[in-house]
N, C-alpha and C positions, 0 to 999 in steps of 0.2 A: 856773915857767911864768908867763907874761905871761897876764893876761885873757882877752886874745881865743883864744889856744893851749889854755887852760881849757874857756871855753865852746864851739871847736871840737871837741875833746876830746870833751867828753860830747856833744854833738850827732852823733859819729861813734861812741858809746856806743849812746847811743840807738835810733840805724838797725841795730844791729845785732841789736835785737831782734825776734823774727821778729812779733810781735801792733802792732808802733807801727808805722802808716801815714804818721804828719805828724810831723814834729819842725821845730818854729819856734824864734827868738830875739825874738820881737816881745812885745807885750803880751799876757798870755794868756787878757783878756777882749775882745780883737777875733777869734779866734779863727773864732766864728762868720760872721764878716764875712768871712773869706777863701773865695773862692771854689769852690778845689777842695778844700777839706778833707774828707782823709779819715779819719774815727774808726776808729780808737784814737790820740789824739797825744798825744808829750811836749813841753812847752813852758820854755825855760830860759831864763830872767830875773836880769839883774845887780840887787841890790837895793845895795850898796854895796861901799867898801874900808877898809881901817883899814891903813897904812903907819906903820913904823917903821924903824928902820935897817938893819936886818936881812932882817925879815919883811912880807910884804905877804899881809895875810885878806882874800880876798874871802866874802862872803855874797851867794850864789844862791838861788834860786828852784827846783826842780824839779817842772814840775806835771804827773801824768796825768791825762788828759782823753778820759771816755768819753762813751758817752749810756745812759742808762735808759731800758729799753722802756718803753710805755704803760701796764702796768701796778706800774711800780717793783719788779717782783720780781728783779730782778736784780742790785740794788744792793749786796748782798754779795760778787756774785761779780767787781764791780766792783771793789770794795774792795779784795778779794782778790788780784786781777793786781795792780791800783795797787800792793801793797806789797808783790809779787814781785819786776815789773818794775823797779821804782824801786830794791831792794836789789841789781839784777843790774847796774843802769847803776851801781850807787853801788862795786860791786865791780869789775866790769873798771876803772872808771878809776883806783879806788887801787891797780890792777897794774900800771901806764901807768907811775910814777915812784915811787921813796921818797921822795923831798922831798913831794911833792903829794898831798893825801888828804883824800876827804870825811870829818867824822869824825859817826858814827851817834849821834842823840839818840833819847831816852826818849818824844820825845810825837812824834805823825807826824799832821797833820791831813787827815782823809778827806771 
């Protein structure tokens, strides 16, 4: 898969989840600067490539991006979706192809 079929990809990952409202490719600290945004969004970000003759790695970005009520008690449960929904996007799209596959790390930052 080429890049942009990548990050099309999980952008048509992401809508399929029934709790994500916004799924962007843009920077995912203007986020709030978009005008219609509605929370719960995923936001996917090319961070680089590493090509060789063979192979081409890209490294992405996948952010969920909620809001915490006023009093921050909900920030577990935030948490909690974040690393449902991100494991469901990260799973339909290594159903998409056997050549193409996110591959799951040990530290997930929330």
């Amino acid at each position: 898969m080429t890049l942009y079929q990548i990050i099309d990809e999980l952008v048509k990952c992401s809508k399929k989840e029934p709790n994500i409202h916004t799924v962007i490719t843009d920077n995912v600290y203007q986020l709030n600067s978009i005008g219609d945004v509605e929370y719960t969004a995923i936001c996917v970000t090319f961070v680089k490539c590493n090509t060789t003759e063979d192979i081409d790695n890209y490294t992405l970005n996948i952010f969920y991006v909620d809001r915490l009520n006023e009093t921050r008690n909900n920030q577990v449960d935030i948490q909690n979706m974040g690393v449902l929904v991100l494991r469901n996007i990260i799973n339909r799209f290594n159903k998409l192809d056997d050549e193409t596959n996110i591959p799951y790390y040990d530290d997930l930052y929330l």
